[in-house]
Backbone as numpy.savetxt, mean C-alpha at the origin, in Angstrom:
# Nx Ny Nz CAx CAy CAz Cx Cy Cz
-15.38 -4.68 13.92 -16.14 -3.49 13.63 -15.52 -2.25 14.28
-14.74 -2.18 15.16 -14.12 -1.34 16.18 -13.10 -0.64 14.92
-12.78 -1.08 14.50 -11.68 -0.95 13.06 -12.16 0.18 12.26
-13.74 -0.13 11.97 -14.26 0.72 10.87 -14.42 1.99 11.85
-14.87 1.86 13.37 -14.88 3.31 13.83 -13.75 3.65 14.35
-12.71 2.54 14.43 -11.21 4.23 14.65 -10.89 4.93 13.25
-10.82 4.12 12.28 -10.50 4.47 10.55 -11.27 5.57 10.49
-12.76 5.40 10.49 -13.63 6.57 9.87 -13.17 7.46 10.99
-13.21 7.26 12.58 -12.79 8.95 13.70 -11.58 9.01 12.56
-9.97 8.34 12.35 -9.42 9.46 11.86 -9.25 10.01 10.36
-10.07 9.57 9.71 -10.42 9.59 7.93 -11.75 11.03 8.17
-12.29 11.02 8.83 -13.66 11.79 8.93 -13.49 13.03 8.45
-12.53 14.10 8.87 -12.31 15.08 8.70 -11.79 15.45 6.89
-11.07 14.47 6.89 -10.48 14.56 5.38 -11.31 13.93 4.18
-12.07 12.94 4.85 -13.37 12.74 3.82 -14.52 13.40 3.57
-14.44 14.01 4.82 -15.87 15.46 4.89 -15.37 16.86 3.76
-13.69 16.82 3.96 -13.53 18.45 3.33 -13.42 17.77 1.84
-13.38 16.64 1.79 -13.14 16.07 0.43 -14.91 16.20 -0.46
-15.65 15.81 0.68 -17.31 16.06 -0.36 -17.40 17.61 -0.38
-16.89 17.97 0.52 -17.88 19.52 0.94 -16.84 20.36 -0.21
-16.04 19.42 -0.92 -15.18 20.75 -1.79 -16.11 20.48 -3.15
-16.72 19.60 -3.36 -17.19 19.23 -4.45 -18.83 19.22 -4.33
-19.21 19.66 -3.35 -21.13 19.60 -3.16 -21.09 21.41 -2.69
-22.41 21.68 -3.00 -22.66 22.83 -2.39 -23.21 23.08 -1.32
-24.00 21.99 -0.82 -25.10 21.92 0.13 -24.25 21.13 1.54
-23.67 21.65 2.22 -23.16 21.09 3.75 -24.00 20.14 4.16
-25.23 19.84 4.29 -26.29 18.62 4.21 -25.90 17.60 3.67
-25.60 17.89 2.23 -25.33 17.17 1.54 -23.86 15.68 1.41
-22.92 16.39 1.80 -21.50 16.01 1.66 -22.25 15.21 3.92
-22.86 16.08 4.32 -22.93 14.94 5.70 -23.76 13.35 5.42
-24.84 13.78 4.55 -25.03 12.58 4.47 -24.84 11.56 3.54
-23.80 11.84 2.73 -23.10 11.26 1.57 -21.68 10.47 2.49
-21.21 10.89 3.92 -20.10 10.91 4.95 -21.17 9.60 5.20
-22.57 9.48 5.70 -22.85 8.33 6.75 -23.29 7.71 5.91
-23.45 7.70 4.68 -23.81 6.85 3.90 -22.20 5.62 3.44
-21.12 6.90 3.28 -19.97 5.67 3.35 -19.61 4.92 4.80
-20.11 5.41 5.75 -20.05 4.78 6.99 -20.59 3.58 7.03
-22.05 3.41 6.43 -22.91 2.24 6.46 -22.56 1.49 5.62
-21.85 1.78 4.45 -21.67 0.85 3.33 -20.51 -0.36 4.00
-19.31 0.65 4.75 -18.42 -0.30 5.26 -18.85 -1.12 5.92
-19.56 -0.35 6.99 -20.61 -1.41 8.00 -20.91 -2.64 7.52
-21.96 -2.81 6.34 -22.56 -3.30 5.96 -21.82 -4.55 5.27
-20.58 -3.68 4.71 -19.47 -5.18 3.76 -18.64 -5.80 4.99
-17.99 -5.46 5.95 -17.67 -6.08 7.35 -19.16 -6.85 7.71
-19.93 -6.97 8.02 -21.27 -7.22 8.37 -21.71 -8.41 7.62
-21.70 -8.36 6.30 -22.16 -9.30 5.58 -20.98 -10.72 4.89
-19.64 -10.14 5.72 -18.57 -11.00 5.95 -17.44 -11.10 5.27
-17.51 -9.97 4.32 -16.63 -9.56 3.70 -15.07 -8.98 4.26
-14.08 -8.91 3.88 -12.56 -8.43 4.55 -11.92 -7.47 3.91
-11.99 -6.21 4.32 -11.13 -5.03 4.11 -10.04 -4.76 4.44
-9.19 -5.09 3.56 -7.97 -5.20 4.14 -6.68 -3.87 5.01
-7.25 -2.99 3.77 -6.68 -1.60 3.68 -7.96 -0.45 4.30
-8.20 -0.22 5.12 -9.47 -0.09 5.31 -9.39 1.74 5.03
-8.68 2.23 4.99 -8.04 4.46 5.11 -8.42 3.75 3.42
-7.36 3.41 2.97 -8.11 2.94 1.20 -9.11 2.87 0.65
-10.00 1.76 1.36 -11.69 1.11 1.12 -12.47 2.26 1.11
-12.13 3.28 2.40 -12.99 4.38 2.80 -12.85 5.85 1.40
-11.98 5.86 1.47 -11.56 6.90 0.17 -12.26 6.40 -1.04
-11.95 4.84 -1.61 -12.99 4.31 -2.60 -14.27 4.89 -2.38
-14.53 4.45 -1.41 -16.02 4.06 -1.43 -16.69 5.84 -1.34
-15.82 6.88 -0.55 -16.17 8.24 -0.85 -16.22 8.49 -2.26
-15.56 8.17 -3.50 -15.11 8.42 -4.26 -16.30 8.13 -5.21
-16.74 6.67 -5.21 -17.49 5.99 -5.51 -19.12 6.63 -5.08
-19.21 6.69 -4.38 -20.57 7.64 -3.72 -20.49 8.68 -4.20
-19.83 9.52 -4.19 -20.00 10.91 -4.91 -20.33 10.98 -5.94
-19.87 9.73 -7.02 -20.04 9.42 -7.87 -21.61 8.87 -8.38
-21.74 8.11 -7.53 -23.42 7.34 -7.42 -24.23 8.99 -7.28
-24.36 9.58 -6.97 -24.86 11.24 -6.23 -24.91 11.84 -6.98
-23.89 12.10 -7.84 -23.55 12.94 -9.37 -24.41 12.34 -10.40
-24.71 11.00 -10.81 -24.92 9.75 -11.70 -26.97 9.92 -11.38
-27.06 9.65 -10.12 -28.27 9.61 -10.10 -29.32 10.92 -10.02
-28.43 12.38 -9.99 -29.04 13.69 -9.96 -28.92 13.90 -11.84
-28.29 13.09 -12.43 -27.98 13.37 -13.81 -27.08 14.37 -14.02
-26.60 15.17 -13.25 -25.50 15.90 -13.07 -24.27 16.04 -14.08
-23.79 17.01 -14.38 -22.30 16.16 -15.22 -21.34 15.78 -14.03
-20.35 14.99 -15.25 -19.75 14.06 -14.44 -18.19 15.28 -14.06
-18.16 15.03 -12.90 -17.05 15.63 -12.28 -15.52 15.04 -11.84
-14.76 15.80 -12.13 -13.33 15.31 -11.76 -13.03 15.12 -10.31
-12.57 13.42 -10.24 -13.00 13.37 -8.38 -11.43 13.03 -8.41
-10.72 12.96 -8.78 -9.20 12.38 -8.55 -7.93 13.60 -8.11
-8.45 14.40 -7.32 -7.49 15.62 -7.26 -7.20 15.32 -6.19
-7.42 15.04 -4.84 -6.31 14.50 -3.85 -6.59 13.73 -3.24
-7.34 12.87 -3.38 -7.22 11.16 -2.53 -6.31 10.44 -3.95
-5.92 9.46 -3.12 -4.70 7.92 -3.71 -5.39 7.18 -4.45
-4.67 6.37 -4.88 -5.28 5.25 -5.81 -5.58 5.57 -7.55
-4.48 6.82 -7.64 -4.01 6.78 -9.36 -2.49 5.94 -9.90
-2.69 5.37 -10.31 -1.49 4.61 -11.21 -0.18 5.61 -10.59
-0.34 6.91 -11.30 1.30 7.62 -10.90 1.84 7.87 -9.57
0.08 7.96 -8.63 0.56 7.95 -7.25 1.31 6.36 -6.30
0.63 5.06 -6.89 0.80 4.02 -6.63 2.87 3.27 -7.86
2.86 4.16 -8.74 4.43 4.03 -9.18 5.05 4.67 -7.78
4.41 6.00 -7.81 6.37 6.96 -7.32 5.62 6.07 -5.46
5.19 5.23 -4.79 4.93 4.70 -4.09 5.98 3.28 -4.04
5.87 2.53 -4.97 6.63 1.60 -5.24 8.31 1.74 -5.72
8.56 3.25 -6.46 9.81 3.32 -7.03 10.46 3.98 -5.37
9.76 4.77 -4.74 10.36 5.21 -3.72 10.66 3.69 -2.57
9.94 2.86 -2.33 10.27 1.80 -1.54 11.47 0.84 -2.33
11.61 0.64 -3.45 12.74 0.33 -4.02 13.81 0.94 -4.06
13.91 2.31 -3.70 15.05 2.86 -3.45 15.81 2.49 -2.11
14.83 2.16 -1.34 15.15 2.02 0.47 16.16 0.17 0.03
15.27 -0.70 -1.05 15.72 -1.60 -0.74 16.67 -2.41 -1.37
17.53 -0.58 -2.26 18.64 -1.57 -2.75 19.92 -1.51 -1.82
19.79 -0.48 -1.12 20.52 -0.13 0.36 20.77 -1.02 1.19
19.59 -1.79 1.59 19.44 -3.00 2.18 20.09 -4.08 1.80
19.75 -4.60 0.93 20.39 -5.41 -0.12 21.61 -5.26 -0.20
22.41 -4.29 -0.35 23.56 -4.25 -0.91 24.54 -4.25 1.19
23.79 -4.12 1.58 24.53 -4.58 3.27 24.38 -6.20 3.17
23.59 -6.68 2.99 23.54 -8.58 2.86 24.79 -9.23 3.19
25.34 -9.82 3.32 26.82 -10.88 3.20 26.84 -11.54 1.82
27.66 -11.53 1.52 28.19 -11.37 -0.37 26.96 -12.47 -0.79
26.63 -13.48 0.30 26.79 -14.86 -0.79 25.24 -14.40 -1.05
24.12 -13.82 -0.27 23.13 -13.35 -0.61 22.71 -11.90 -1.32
23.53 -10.63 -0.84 23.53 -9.53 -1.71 23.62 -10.21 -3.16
24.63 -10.57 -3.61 25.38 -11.34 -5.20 24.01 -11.99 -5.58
23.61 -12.28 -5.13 22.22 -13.59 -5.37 21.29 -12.39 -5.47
20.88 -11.94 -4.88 19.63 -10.66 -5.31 19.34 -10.33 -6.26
20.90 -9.18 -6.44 21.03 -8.39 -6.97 21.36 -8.90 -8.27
21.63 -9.89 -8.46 21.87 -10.51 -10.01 20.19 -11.06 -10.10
19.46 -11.69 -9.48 17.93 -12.25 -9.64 17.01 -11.11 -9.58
17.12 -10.36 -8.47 15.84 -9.34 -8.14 16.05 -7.97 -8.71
17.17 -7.72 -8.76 17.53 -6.29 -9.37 17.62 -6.53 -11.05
18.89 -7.19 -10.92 19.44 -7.36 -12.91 18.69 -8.39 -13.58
17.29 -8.85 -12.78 16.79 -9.77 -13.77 17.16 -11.17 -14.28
18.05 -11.66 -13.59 18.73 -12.79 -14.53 18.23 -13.98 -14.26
18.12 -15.14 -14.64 17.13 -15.89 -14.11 18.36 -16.65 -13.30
16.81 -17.61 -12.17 17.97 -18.35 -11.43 19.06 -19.42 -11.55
18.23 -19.80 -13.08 19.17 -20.84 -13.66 20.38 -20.16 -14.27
20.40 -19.37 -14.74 21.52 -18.58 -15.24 22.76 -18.37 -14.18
22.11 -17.78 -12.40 22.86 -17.61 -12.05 23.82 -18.63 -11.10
22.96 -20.20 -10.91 23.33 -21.10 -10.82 24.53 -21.50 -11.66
24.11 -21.69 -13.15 25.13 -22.37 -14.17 26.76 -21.35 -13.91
26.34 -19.75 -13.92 27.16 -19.18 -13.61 28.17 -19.09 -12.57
27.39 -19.90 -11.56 28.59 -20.57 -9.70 28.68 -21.69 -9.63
28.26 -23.03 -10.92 28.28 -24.02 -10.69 27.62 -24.04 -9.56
26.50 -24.25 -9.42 25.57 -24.26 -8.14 24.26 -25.30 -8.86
23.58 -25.43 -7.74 22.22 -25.99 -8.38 21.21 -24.95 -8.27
20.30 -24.97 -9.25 19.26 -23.81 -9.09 18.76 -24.22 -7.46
18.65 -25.20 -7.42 18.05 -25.44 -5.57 18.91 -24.47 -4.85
19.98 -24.14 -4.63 20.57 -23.54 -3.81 20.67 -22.23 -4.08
20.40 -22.11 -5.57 20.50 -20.33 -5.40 18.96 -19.73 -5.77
17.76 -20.73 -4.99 16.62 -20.50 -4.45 16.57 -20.03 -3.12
17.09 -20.78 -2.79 17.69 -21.23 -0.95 18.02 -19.83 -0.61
19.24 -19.58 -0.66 19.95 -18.40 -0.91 18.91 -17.24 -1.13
18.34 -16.88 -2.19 17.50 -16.04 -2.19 16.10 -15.62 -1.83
15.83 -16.70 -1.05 14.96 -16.85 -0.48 14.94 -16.44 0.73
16.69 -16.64 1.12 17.15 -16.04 2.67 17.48 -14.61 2.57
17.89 -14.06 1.58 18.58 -13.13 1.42 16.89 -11.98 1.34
15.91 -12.16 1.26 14.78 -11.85 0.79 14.43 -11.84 2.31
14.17 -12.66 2.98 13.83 -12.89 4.74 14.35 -11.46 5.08
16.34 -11.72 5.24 17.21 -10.81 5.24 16.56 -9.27 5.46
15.84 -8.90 4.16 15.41 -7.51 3.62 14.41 -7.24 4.14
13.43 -8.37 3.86 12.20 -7.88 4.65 12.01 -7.60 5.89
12.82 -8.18 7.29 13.10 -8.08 8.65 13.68 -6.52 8.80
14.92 -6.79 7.94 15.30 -4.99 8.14 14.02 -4.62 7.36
13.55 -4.25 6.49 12.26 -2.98 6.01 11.21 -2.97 7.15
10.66 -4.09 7.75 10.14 -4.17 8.78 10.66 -3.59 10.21
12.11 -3.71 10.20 12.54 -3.14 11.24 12.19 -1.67 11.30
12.28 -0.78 10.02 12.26 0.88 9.86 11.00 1.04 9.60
10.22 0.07 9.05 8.75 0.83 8.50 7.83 0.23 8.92
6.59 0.53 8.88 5.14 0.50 8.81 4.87 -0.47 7.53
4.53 -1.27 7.12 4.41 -1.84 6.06 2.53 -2.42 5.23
1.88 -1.73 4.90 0.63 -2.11 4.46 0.21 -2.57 3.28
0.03 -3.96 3.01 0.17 -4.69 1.97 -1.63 -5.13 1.54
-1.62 -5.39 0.02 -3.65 -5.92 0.08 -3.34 -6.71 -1.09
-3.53 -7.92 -1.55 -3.92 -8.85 -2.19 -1.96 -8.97 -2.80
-1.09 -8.97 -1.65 0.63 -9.12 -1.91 1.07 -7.76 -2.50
0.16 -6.52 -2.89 1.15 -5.71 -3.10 0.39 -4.85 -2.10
1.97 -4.04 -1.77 2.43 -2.63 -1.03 1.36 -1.60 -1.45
0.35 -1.23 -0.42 -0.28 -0.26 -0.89 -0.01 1.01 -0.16
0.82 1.32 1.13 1.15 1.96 1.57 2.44 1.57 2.65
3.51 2.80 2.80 4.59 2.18 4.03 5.07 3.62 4.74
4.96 3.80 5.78 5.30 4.94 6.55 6.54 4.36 7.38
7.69 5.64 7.44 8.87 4.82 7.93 8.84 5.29 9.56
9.38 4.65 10.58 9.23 4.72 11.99 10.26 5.81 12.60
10.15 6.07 13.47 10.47 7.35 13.98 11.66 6.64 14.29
12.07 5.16 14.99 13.16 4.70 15.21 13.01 3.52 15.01
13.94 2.48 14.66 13.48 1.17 14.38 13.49 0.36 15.70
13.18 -0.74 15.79 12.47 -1.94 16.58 14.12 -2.47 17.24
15.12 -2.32 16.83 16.16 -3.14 16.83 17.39 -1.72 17.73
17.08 -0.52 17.10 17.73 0.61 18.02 18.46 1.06 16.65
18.57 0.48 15.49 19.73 0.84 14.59 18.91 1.99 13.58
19.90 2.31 12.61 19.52 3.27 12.17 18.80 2.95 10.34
17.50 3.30 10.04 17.06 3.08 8.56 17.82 3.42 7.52
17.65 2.52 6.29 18.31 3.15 4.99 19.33 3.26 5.23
């Protein structure tokens, strides 16, 4: 529970100017703020797991404003102007972390870069690239499986990494990495 009150201290400010741009009544947007407070409460509480929790909280603002608008009969208002969680914001999120990791990749030692970058980048399947080294698909699993370890240790080394049901929902890169070397 300690979780939901450091998240909301540092979400508070940016979820408050986020109602108060869209309500008229300063009353209003405060208690629409402790109402998403309790809701989290309440899904931690009743045993539920938030994984992404700066995420959950923006939903669930998003979502409430919404419930507020819905039940005053109100028209319905455009809530997607600067909190996350639109498709184009969650692409250039993913195309930008793929840029970091063909860099990576392409430092590997041949026998795993070659293995990637023919499976994970160019698509090719693994049987293909087996038949292609006389190899067994077992080994150029093996192989890419290491070569994958490989990438993720370095991305981990430079970044912040925040993942919810296996995909990347957010990654902030570190001021210096864990190891002393240099990112990207």
């Amino acid at each position: 529970m300690a979780g939901v009150g450091e998240a909301f201290a540092q979400l508070r400010e940016r979820l408050h100017g986020y109602l108060r741009s869209r309500l008229s009544d300063p009353s209003q947007a405060d208690d629409l703020l402790h109402d998403v407070f309790v809701k989290a409460l309440s899904t931690l509480q009743a045993g539920r797991r938030i994984d992404n929790l700066g995420a959950w909280l923006f939903t669930a603002t998003r979502t409430t404003l919404a419930d507020f608008y819905r039940a005053r009969g109100a028209p319905t208002v455009e809530l997607d102007d600067t909190l996350p969680a639109d498709d184009a914001a969650e692409e250039r999120l993913h195309q930008e972390l793929a840029a970091c990791l063909r860099p990576m990749i392409e430092r590997l030692p041949p026998l795993y870069r070659d293995t990637l970058i023919a499976t994970d980048l160019d698509g090719r399947s693994m049987r293909a690239v087996a038949e292609a080294e006389g190899r067994s698909v077992s080994a150029i699993k093996s192989r890419a499986a290491r070569g994958r370890a490989m990438v993720k240790a370095e991305l981990l080394d430079c970044c912040t990494v925040e993942t919810q049901d296996g995909w990347v929902t957010d990654y902030r890169r570190r001021a210096t990495t864990n190891g002393g070397g240099e990112c990207g």
